[in-house]
Z-matrix of the N, CA and C atoms (Angstrom, degrees):
N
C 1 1.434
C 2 1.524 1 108.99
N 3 0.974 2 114.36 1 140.98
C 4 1.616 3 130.92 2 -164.71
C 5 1.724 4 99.61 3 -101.75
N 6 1.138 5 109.02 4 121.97
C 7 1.862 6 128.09 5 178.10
C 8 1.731 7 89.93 6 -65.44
N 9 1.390 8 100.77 7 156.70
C 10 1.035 9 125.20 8 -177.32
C 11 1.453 10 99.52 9 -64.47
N 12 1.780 11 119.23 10 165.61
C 13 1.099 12 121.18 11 166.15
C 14 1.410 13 115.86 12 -99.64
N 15 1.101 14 146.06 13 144.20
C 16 1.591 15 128.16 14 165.26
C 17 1.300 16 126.31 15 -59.09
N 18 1.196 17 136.90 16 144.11
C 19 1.284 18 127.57 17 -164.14
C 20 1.694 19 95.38 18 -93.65
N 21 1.383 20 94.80 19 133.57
C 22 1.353 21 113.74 20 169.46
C 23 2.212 22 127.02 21 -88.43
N 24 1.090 23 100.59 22 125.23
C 25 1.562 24 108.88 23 161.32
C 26 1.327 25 107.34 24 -9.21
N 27 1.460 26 130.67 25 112.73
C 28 2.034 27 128.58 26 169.95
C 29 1.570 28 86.48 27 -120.84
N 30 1.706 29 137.39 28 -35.84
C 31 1.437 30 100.57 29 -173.63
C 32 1.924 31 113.33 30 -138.09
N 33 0.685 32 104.60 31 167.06
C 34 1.793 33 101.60 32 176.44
C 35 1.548 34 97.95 33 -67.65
N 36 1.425 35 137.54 34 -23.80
C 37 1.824 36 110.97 35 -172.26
C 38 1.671 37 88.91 36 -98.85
N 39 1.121 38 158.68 37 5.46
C 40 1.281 39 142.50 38 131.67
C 41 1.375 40 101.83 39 144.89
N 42 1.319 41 127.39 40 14.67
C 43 1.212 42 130.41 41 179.12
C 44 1.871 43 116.92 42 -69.57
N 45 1.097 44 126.69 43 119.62
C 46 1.466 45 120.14 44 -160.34
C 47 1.937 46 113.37 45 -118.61
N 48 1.369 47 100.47 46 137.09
C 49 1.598 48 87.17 47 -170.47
C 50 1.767 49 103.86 48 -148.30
N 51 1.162 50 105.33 49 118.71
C 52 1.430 51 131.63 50 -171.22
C 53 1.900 52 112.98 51 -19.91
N 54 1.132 53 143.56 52 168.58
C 55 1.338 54 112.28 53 -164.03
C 56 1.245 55 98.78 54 -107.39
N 57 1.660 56 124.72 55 138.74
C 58 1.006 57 123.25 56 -170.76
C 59 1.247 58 146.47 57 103.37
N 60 1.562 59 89.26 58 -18.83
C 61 1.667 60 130.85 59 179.55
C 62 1.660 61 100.27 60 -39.99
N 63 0.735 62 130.71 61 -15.76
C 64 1.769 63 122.06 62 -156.14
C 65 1.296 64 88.67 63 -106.44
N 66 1.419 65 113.12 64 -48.74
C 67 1.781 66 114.29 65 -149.12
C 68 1.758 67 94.24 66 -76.61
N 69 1.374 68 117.65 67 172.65
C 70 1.297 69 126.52 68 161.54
C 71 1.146 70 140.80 69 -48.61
N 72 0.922 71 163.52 70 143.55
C 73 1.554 72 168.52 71 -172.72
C 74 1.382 73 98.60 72 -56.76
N 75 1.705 74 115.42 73 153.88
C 76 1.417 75 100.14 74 167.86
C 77 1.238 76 104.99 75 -93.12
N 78 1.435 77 129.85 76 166.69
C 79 1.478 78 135.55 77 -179.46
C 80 1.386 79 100.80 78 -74.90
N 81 1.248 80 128.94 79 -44.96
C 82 1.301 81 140.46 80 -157.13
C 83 1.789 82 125.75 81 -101.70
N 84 1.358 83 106.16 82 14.48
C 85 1.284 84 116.20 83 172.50
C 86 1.731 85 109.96 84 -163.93
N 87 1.275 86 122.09 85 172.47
C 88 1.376 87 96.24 86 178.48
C 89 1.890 88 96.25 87 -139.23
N 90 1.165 89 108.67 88 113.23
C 91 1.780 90 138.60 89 -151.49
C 92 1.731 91 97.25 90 -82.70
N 93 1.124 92 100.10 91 2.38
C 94 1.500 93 99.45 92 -167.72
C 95 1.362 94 129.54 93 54.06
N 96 2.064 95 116.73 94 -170.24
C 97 1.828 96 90.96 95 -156.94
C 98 1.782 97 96.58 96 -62.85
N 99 1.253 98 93.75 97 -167.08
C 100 1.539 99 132.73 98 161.82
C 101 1.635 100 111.67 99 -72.98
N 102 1.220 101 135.29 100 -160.90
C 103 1.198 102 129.87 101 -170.74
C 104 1.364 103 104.26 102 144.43
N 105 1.917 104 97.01 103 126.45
C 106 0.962 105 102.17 104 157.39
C 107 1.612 106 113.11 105 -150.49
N 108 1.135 107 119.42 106 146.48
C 109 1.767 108 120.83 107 -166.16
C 110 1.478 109 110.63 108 -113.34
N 111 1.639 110 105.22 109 112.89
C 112 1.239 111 113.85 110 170.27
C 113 1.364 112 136.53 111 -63.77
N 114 1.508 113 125.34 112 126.05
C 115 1.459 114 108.08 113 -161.19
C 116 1.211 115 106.45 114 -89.53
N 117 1.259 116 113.37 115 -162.81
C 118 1.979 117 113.60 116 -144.87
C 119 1.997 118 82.94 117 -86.60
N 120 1.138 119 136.60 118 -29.26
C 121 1.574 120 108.70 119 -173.63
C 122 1.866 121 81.81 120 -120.83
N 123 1.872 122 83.52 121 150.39
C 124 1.152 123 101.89 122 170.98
C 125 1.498 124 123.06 123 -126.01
N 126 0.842 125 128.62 124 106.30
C 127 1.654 126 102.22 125 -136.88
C 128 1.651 127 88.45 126 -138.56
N 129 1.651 128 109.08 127 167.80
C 130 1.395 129 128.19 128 177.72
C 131 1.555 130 95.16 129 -69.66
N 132 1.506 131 144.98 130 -9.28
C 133 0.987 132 127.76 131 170.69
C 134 1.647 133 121.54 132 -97.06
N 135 1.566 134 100.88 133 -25.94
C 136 1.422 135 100.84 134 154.03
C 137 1.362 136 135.13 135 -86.20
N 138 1.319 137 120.71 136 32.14
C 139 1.715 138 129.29 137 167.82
C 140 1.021 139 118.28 138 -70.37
N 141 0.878 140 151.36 139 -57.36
C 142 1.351 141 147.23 140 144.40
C 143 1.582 142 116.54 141 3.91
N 144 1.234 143 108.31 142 -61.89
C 145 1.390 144 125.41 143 -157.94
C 146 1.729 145 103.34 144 -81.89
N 147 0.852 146 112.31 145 -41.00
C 148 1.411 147 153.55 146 -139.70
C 149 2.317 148 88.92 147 -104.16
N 150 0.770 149 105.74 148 -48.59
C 151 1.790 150 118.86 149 177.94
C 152 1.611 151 98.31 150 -75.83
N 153 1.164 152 125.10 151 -48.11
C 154 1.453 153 136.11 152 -158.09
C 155 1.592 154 96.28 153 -74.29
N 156 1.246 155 120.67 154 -57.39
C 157 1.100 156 122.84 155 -151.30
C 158 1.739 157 99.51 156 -92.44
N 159 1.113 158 111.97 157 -15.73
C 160 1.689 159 114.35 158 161.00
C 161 1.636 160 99.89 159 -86.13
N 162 0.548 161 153.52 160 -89.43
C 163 1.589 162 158.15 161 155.89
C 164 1.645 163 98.25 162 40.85
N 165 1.622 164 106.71 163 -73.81
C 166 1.597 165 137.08 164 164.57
C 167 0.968 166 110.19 165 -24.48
N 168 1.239 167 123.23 166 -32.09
C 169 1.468 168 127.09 167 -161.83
C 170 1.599 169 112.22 168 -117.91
N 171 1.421 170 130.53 169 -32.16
C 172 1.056 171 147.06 170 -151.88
C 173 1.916 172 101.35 171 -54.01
N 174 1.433 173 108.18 172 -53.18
C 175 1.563 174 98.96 173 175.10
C 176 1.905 175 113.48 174 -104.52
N 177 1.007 176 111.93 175 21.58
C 178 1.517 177 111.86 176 166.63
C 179 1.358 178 110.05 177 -56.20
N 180 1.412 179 121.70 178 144.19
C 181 1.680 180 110.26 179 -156.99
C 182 1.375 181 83.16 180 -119.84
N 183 1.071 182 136.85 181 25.47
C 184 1.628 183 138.91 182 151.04
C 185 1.603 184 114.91 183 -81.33
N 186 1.269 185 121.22 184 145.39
C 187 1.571 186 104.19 185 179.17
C 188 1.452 187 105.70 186 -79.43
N 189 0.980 188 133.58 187 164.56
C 190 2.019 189 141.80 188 -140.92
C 191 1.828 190 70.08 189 -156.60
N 192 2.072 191 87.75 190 110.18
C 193 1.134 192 104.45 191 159.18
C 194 1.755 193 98.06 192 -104.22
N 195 1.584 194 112.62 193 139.63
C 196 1.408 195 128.79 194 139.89
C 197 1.383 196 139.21 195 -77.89
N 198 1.206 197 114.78 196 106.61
C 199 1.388 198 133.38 197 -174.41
C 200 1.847 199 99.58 198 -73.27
N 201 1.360 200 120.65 199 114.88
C 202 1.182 201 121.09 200 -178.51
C 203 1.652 202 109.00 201 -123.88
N 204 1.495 203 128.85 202 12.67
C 205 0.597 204 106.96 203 172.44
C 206 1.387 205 162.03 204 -114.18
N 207 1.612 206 81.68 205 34.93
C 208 1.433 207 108.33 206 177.63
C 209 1.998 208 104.12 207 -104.91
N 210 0.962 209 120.23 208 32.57
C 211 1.466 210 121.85 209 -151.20
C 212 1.737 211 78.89 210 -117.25
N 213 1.515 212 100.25 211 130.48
C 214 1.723 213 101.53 212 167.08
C 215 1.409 214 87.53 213 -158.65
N 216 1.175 215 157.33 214 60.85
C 217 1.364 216 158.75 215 75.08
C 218 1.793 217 129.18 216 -119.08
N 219 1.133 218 116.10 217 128.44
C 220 1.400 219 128.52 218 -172.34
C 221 1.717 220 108.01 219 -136.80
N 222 1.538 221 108.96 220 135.09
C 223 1.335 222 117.63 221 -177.53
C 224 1.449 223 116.68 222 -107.44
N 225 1.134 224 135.94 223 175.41
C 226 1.545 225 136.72 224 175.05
C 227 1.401 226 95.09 225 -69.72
N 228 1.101 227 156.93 226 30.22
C 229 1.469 228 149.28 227 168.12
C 230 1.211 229 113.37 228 -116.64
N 231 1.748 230 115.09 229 -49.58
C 232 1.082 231 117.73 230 162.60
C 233 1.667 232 123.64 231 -57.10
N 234 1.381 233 115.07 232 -29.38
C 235 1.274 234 131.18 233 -177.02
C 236 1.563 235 117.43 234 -56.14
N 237 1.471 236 95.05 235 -55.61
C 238 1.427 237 101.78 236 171.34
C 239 1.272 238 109.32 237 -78.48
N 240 0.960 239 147.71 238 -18.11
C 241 1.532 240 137.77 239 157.04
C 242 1.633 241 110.37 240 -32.02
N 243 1.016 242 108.48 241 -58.33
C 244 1.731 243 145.05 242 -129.73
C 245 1.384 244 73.75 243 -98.64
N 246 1.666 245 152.53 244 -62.20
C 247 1.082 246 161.42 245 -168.29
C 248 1.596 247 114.75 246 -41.28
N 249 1.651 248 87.99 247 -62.96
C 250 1.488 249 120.40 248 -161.46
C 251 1.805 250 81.10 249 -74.62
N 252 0.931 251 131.57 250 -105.43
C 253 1.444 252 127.40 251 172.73
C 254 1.443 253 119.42 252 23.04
N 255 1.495 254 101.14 253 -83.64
C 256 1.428 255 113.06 254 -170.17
C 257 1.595 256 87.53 255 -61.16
N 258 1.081 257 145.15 256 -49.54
C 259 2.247 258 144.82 257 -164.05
C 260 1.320 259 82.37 258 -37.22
N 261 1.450 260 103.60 259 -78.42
C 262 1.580 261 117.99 260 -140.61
C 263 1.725 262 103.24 261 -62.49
N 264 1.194 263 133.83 262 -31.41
C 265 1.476 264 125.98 263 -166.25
C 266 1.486 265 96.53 264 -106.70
N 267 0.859 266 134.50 265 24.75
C 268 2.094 267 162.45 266 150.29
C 269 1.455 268 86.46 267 -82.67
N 270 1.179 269 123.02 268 -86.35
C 271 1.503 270 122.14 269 -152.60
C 272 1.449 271 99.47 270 -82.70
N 273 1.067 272 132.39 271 3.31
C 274 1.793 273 117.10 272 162.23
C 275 1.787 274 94.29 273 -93.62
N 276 1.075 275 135.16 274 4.53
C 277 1.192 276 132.31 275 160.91
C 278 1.989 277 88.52 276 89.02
N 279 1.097 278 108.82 277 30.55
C 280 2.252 279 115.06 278 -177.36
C 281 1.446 280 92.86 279 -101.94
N 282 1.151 281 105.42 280 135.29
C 283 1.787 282 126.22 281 171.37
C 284 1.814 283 103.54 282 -77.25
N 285 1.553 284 109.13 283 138.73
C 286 1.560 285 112.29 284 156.98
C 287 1.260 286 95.51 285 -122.71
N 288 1.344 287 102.54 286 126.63
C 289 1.675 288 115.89 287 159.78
C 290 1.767 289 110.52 288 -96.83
N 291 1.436 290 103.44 289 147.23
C 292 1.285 291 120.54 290 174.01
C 293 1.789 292 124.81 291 -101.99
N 294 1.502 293 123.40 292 91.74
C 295 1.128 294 117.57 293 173.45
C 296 1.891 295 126.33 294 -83.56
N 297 0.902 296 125.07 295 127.28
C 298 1.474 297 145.06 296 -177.12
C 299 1.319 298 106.05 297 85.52
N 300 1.312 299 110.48 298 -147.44
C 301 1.628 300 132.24 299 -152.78
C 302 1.564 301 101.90 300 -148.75
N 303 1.563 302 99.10 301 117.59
C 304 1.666 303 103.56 302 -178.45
C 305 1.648 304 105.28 303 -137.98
N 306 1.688 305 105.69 304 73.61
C 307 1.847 306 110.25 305 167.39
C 308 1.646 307 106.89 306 -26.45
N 309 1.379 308 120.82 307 -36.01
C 310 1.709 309 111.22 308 -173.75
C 311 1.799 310 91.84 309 -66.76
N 312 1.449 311 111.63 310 -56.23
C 313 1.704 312 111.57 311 -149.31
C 314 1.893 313 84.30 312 -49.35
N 315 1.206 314 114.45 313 -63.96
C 316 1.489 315 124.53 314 -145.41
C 317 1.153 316 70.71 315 -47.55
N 318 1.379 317 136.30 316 -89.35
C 319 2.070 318 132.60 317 -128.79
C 320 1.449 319 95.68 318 -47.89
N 321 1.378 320 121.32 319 -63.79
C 322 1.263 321 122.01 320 -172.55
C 323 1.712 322 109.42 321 -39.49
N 324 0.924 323 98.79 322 -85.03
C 325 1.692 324 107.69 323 -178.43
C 326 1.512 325 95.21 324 -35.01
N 327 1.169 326 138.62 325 -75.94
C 328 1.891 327 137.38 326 179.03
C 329 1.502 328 99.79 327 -29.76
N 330 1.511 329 129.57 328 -53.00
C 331 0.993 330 111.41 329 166.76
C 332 1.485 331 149.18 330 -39.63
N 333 1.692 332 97.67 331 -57.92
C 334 1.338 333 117.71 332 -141.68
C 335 1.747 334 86.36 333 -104.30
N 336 1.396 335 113.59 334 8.92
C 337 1.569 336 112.16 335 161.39
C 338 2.163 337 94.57 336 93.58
N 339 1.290 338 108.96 337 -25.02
C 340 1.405 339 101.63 338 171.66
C 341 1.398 340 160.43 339 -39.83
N 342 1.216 341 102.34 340 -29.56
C 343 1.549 342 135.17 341 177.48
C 344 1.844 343 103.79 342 -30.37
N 345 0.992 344 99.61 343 -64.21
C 346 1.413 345 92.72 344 -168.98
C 347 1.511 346 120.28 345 -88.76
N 348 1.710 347 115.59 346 -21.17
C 349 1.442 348 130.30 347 137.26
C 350 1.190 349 114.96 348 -2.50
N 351 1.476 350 91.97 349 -75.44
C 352 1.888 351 127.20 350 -173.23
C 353 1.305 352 111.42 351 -61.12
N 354 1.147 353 123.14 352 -36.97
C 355 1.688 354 139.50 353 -174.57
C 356 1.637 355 102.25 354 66.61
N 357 1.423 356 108.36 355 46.19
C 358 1.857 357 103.84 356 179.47
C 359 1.375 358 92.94 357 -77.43
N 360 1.425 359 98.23 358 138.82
C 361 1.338 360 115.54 359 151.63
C 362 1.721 361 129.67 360 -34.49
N 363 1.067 362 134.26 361 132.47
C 364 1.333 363 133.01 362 -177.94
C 365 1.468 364 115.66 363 -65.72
């Protein structure tokens, strides 16, 4: 069994995603999920960054766990990012896993009708 890799640097506002995350699975070993960890603000100014680096990930046929638990502000921009994301790799039949605990993600999502969109854990 092969040790984890460390997750490497994907953007300048601190968003981090496992190495390789974008490219394909190998046929010949299995590298485990994808990953990427949201940093503590998520903001209408980090969309950009934040779209790109989900983007990378969107058809990786590994399930793409999100590390949230460094996340303590998130906006309706980021939300729908995060929405649209989790839809589309739902309907390619691709798993998103959710790592940590983010009181901001939940309110927002409780709000903004998302919760189950999102498929957060209860």
């Amino acid at each position: 069994m092969k040790k984890p890799k460390k997750a490497a640097s994907h953007t300048a506002r601190g968003a981090r995603k496992s190495p390789g995350a974008a490219g394909p699975a190998d046929s010949g070993s299995d590298p485990g999920p994808a990953s990427l960890s949201l940093p503590a603000d998520c903001m209408v100014a980090d969309a950009a960054a934040l779209k790109e680096s989900l983007a990378g990930l969107i058809g990786d046929s590994r399930p793409v766990r999100l590390n949230v638990a460094a996340l303590q502000r998130i906006d309706t921009a980021a939300m729908q990012l995060l929405a649209a994301f989790v839809r589309d790799r739902d309907q390619n039949g691709l798993r998103v896993e959710w790592q940590g605990t983010a009181p901001s993600l939940s309110t927002a999502a409780r709000l903004l009708g998302l919760t189950s969109v999102l498929k957060l854990p209860a």
